[in-house]
ZAMARGU-4260 file (C-alpha; in steps of 0.2 Angstrom, whole numbers, plus 5000, padded with zeros to 4 digits):
<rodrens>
0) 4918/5027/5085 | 4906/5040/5085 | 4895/5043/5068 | 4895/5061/5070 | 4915/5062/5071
5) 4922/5073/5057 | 4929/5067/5041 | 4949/5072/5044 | 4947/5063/5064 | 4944/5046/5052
10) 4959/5051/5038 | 4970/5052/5052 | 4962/5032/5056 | 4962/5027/5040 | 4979/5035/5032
15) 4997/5034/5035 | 5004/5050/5037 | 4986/5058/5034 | 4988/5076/5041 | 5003/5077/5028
20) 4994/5071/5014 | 4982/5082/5015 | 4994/5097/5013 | 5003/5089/4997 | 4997/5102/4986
25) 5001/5119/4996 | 5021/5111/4996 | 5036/5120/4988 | 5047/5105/4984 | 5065/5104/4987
30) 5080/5097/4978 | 5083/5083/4991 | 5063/5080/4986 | 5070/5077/4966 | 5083/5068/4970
35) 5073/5055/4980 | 5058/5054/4967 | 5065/5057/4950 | 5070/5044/4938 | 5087/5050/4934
40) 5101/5043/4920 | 5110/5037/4937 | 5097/5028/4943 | 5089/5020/4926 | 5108/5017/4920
45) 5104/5000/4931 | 5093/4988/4936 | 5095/4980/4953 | 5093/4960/4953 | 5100/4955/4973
50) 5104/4964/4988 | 5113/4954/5003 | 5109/4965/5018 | 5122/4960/5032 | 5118/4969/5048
55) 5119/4971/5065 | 5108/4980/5077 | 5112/4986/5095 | 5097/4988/5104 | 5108/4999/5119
60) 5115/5011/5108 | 5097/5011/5095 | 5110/5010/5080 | 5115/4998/5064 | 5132/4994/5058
65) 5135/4981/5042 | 5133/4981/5026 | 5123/4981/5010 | 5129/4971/4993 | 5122/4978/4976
70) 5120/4966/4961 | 5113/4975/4946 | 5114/4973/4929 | 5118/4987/4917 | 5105/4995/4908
75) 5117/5007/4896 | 5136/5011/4899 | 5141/5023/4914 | 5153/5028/4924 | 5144/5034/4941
80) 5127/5028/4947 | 5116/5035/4962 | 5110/5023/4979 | 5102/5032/4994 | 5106/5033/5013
85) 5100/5044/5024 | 5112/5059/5028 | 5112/5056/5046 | 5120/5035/5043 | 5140/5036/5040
90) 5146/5026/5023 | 5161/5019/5029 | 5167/5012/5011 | 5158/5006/4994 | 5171/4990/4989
95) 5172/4987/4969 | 5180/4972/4963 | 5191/4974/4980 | 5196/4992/4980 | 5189/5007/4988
100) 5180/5018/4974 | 5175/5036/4977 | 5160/5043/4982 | 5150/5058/4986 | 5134/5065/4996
105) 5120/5076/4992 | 5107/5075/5005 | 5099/5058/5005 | 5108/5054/4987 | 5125/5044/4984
110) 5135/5046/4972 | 5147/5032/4966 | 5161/5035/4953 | 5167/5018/4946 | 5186/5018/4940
115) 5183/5008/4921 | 5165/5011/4911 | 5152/4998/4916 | 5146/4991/4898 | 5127/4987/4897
120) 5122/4973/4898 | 5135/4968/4909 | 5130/4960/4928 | 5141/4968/4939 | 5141/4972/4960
125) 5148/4983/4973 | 5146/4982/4994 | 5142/4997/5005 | 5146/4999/5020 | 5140/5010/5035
130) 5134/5014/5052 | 5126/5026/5063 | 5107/5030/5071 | 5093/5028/5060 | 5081/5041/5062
135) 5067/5035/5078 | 5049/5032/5073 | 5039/5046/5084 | 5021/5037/5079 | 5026/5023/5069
140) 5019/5019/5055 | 5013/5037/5051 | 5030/5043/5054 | 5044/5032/5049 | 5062/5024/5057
145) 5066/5013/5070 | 5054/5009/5084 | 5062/5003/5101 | 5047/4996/5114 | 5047/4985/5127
150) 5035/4969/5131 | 5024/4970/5145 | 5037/4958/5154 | 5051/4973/5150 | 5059/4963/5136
155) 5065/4975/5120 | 5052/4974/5105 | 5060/4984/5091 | 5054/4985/5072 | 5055/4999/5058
160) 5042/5005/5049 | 5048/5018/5032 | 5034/5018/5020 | 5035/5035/5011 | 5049/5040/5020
165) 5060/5029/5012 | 5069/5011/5017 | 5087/5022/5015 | 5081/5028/5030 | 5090/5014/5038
170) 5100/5003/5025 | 5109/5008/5008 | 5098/5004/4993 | 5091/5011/4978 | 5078/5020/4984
175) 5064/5022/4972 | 5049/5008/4968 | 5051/5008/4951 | 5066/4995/4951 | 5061/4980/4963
180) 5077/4968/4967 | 5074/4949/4962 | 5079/4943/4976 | 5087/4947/4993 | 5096/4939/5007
185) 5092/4948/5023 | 5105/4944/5036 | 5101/4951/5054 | 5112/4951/5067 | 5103/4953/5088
190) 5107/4947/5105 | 5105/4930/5105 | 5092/4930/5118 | 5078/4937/5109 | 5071/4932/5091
195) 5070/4940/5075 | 5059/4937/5060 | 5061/4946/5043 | 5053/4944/5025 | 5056/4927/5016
200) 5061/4912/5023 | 5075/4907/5038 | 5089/4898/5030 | 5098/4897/5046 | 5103/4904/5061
205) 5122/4908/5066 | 5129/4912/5083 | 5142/4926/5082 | 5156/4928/5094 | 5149/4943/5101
210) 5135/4936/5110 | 5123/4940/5094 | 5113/4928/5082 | 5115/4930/5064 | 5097/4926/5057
215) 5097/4922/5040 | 5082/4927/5027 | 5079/4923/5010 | 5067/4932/5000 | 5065/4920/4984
220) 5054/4936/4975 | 5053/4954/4970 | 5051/4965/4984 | 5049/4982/4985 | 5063/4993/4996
225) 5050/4999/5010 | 5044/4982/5013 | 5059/4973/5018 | 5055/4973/5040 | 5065/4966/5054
230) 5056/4963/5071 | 5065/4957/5086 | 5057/4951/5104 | 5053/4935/5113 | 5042/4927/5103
235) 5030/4910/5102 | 5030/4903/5084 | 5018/4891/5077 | 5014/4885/5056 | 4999/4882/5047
240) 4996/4875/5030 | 4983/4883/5019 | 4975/4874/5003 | 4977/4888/4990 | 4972/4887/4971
245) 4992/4886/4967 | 4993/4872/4981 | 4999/4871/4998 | 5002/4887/5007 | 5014/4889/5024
250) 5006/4900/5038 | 5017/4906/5052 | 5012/4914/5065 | 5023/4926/5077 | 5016/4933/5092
255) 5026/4939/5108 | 5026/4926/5120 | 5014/4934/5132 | 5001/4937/5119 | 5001/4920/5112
260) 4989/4911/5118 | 4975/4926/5114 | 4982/4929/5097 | 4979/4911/5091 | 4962/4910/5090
265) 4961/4928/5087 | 4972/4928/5072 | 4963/4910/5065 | 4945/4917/5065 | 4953/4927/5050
270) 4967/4922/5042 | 4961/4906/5030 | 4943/4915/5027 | 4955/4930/5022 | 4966/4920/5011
275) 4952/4911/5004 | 4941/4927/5001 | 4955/4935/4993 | 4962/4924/4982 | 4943/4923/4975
280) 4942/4939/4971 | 4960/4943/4966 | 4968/4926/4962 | 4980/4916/4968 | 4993/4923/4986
285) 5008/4931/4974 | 5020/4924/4987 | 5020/4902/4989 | 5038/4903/4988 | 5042/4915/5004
290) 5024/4910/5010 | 5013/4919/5024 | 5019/4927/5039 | 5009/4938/5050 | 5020/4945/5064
295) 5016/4956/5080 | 5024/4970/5080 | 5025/4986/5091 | 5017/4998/5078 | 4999/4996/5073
300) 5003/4987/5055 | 5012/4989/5039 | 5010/4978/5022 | 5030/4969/5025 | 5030/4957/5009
305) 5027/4939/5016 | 5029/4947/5035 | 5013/4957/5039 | 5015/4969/5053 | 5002/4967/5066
310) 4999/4979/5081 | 4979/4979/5084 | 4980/4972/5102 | 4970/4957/5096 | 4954/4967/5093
315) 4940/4966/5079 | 4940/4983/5069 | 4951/4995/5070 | 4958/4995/5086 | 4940/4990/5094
320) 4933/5006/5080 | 4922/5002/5065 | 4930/5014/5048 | 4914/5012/5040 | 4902/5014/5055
325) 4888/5000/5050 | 4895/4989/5061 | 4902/4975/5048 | 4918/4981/5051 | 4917/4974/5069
330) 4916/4956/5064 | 4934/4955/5060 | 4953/4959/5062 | 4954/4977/5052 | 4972/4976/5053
335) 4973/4958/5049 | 4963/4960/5031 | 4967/4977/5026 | 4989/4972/5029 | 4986/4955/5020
340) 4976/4965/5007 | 4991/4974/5001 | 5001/4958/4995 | 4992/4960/4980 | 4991/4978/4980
345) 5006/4985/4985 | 5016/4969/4986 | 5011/4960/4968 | 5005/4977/4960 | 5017/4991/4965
350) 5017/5008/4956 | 5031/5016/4950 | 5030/5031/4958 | 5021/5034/4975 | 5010/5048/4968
355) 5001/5034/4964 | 4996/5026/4979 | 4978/5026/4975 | 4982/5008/4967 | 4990/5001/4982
360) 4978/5009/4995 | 4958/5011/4987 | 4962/4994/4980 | 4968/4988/4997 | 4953/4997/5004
365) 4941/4989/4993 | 4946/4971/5000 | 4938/4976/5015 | 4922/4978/5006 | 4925/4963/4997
370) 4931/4951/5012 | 4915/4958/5021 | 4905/4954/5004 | 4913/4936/5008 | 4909/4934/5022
375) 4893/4944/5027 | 4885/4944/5012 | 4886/4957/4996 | 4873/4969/5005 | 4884/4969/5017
380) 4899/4973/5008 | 4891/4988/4999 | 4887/4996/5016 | 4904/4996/5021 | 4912/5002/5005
385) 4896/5015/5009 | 4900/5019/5025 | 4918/5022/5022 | 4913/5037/5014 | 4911/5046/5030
390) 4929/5047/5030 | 4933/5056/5014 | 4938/5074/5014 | 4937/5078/4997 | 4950/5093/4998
395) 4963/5089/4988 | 4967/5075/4974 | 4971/5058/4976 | 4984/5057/4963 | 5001/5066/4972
400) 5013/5077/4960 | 5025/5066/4952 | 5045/5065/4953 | 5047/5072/4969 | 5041/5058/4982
405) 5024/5064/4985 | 5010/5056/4990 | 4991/5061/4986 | 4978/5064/4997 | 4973/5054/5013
410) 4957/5053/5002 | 4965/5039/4991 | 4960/5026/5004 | 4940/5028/5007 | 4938/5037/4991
415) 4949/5025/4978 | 4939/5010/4986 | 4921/5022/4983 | 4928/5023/4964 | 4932/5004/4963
420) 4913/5000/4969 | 4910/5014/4954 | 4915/5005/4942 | 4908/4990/4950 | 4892/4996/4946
425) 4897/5003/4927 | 4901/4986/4923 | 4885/4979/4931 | 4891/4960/4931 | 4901/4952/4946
430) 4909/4938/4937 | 4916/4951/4923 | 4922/4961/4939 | 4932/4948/4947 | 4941/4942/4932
435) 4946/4960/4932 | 4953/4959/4947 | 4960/4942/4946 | 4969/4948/4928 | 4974/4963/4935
440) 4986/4952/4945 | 4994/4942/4930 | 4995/4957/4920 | 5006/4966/4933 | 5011/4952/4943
445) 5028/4954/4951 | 5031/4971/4942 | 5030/4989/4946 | 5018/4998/4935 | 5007/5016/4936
450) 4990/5023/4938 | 4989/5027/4919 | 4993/5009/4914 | 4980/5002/4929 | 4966/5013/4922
455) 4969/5007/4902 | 4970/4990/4909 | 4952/4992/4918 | 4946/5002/4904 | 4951/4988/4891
460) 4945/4975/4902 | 4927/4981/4908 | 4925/4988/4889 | 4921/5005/4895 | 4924/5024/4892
465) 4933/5028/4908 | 4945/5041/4906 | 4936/5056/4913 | 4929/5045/4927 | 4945/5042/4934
470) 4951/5059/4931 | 4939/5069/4940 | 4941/5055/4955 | 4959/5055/4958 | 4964/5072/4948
475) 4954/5083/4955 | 4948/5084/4974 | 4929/5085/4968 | 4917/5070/4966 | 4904/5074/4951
480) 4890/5082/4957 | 4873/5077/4948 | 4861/5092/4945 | 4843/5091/4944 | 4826/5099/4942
485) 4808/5093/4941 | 4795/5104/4932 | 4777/5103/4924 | 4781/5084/4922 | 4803/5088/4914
490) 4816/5079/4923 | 4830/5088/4918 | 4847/5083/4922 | 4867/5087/4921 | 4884/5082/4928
495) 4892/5097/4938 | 4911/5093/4933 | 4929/5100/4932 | 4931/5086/4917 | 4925/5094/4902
500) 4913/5082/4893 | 4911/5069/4908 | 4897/5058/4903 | 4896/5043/4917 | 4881/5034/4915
505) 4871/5032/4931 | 4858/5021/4941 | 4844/5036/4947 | 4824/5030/4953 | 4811/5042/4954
510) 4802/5028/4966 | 4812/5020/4983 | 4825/5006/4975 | 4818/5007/4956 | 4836/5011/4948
515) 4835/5016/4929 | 4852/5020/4921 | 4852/5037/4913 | 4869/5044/4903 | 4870/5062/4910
520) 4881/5075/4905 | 4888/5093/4906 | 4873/5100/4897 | 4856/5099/4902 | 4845/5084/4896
525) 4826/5081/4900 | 4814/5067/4900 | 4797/5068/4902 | 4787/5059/4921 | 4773/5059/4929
530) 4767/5074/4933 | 4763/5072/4951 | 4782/5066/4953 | 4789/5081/4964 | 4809/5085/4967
535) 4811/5077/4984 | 4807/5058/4974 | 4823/5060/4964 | 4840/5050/4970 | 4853/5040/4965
540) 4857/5024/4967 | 4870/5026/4984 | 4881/5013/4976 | 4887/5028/4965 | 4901/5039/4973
545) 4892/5056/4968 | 4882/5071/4974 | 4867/5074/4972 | 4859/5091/4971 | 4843/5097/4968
550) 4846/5112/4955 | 4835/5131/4955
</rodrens>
């Protein structure tokens, strides 16, 4: 990739769905919005412990037929609750204790009327039926839906990809992360000459009279709704066994036929240093019991819980590219790190509500750096958290509007990983950083969670003031700009800031790599030098996310 290349060319890189990111905040929201992203009484009125998702999927006619069972429990007493499904998929019936019960639509939204009050506390189910065309993928996985490819041989190769967008673009669920089921059988039905591999384990495999095989999935933990995957071809599959710290950790490996014998020494240069790397740094893989999958699929990747998507045609980088342009980002799989990255953020630590995203992606992001740190060495791994810089617009926030399915900016991939190696350098010891991490992984392990209750937990643990730092990153589009003027032997110095009072410490040198700590903020403050220091030997330390500008 060319150094020069503008930053919204690398957003559109680094960022699912980018170019709509980066329009968030000039949107006029819609009611089909709220009723996708707000927590109403008939979505909190239960709490969703198994889905059994029976389906079938005819490749000729690109369409879906089955069914979907709901088992919740009741969170309070109610009479009607609201699933989603995409307007475009036909509901067939919704069975309840083996009678039809009513229903009706509004947009994405459905709205089920049970004949008797559900009592809370009780555990109680109903089945959904349906059919139709899911919506097609035009650029999976930037825009979501189905995706029908072929192999180079002609076979079908056919996934989905529906973060954002929503997994009720193609099955009946309670769309909204907030509420991860326990557990789920995944039951996908496919001609029965071609594979299929979804989340969890295979149970078993079941031919159907219709010339189709019923493969069997069991997901044995949470997951959340945009991660369940299917992906059907001719494939070669082969296992591994990683030593992890919670004991011994299945690998599979599931690679089209034809691409087999490159992908498996392409995918082991990086899968055991990545496992090993990350559980380092972030503790133990949150998933033993449904293990590790990595999958090839016909989009360029996607974080599928226990079945990461993989499309980078078997280059190092991003497709053959370098995000951080110094080069380190050459030396391995981008999409085999970055994908893997999210089964502990994203996966393990989900947030509520996906204006929050910054947790699953800067995070994410950050193991990049961190892997590379692994790896290639910690210099290393600060000129790639560095160089991703490059690819931050700064335009709008990273934090999207809440309750209307919204994401931030693009920004909340290169520019959350910049404030994570921030704070890195506020709390100035590694081994207090890493047990961050790694108790950032109990404390919300399987559970969803939010940005306000991520930054408390990093503020309690690193023992810092850090409220105004993480608003100005992620609530405003604007990084703090530090100020400065040298005269007659004064240093003076400021934060330039929409946070009223921000007061982040910083590492500055008035000589090449001789960081002091200094604790600027929005009103001037001086310090006497030497008085042959001019205005051009002023910086800061490049670790720190911030501008620097030389004041008049």
């Amino acid at each position: 990739m060319n150094k020069l290349i503008i930053p919204f060319l690398m957003i559109s890189l680094l960022c699912k769905n980018a170019n709509a990111q980066l329009m968030t905040n000039k949107r006029e929201f819609s009611r089909a919005d709220t009723l996708r992203g707000m927590l109403t009484p008939l979505r909190t009125c239960y709490d969703i412990n198994y889905y059994h998702l029976a389906v079938k999927i005819d490749l000729e006619k690109q369409s879906v037929s089955g069914s979907n069972e709901f088992k919740f429990t009741a969170n309070q007493d109610f009479t009607k609750l609201q699933f989603d499904l995409f307007e475009n998929l036909k509901i067939d019936k919704i069975i309840y204790k083996g009678a039809e019960v009513q229903f009706t639509r509004e947009f994405g939204a459905v709205f089920v009327t049970f004949p008797t009050t559900i009592k809370k506390g009780s555990k109680d189910s109903f089945t959904v039926w349906y059919n139709g065309n899911p919506r097609v993928a035009k650029n999976a996985p930037w825009d979501g839906g189905f995706i029908f490819k072929k192999d180079k041989s002609g076979n079908p190769f056919v996934s989905v990809a529906c973060q954002g967008l929503g997994a009720s673009v193609w099955w009946p669920t309670k769309d909204h992360q907030s509420d991860e089921v326990d557990s789920m059988l995944i039951s996908i039905a496919v001609p029965k000459d071609l594979d299929e591999v979804s989340n969890g384990r295979l149970r078993n495999i079941v031919d159907l009279k219709d010339g189709y095989r019923q493969h069997n999935w069991f997901v044995a933990n949470p997951i959340n709704n945009y991660n369940v995957a299917f992906y059907i071809g001719k494939y070669a599959h082969w296992t591994d066994t990683y030593a992890g710290e919670n004991g011994p950790l299945t690998i599979d490996y599931w690679a089209l036929k034809e691409d087999s014998a490159k992908a498996r020494p392409h995918w082991d240069a990086d899968v055991k240093p990545m496992l090993k790397s990350f559980e380092y740094w972030f503790g133990p893989y949150p998933w033993y019991k449904d293990g590790y999958k990595l999958v090839q699929a016909p989009h360029l990747g996607m974080e599928h819980q226990s079945a990461v998507a993989y499309g980078n045609q078997f280059k190092k980088g991003y497709l053959g590219q370098d995000l951080s342009g110094t080069g380190h980002g050459l030396k391995w799989d981008y999409i085999t790190v970055h994908e893997s990255g999210h089964e502990w953020f994203a996966n393990n630590i989900t947030t509520k509500d996906i204006a929050d995203m910054w947790v699953h992606e800067g995070f994410t992001s950050y193991s990049e750096a961190l892997f590379t740190e692994s790896t290639l060495g910690k210099k290393a791994g600060d000129e790639y958290a560095i160089g991703l810089r490059r690819g931050i617009a700064n335009r709008s926030p990273v934090i999207g509007q809440y309750n209307v399915n919204n994401e931030g900016s693009g920004d909340m991939y290169p520019k959350g990983a910049n404030l994570i190696h921030t704070i890195r350098q506020l709390i100035d010891n590694d081994e207090k950083f890493r047990q961050m991490l790694r108790g950032m992984n109990k404390e919300f392990y399987h559970i969803t969670t939010t940005s306000a209750e991520v930054e408390n937990y990093i503020a309690k643990k690193s023992g810092l003031k850090l409220d105004k730092v993480f608003d100005q990153y992620l609530r405003y589009a604007k990084i703090p700009v530090l100020e400065y003027k040298i005269y007659n032997g004064i240093l003076s110095y400021r934060w330039v800031t929409d946070v009223k009072g921000f007061d982040m410490p910083v590492k500055v040198s008035l000589k090449m790599n001789n960081y002091s700590l200094i604790k600027p903020t929005n009103d001037w403050k001086t310090s006497k030098i030497d008085a042959s220091v001019n205005m051009d030997n002023f910086n800061a330390d490049p670790n720190f996310y911030i501008k620097v500008k030389k004041g008049e």
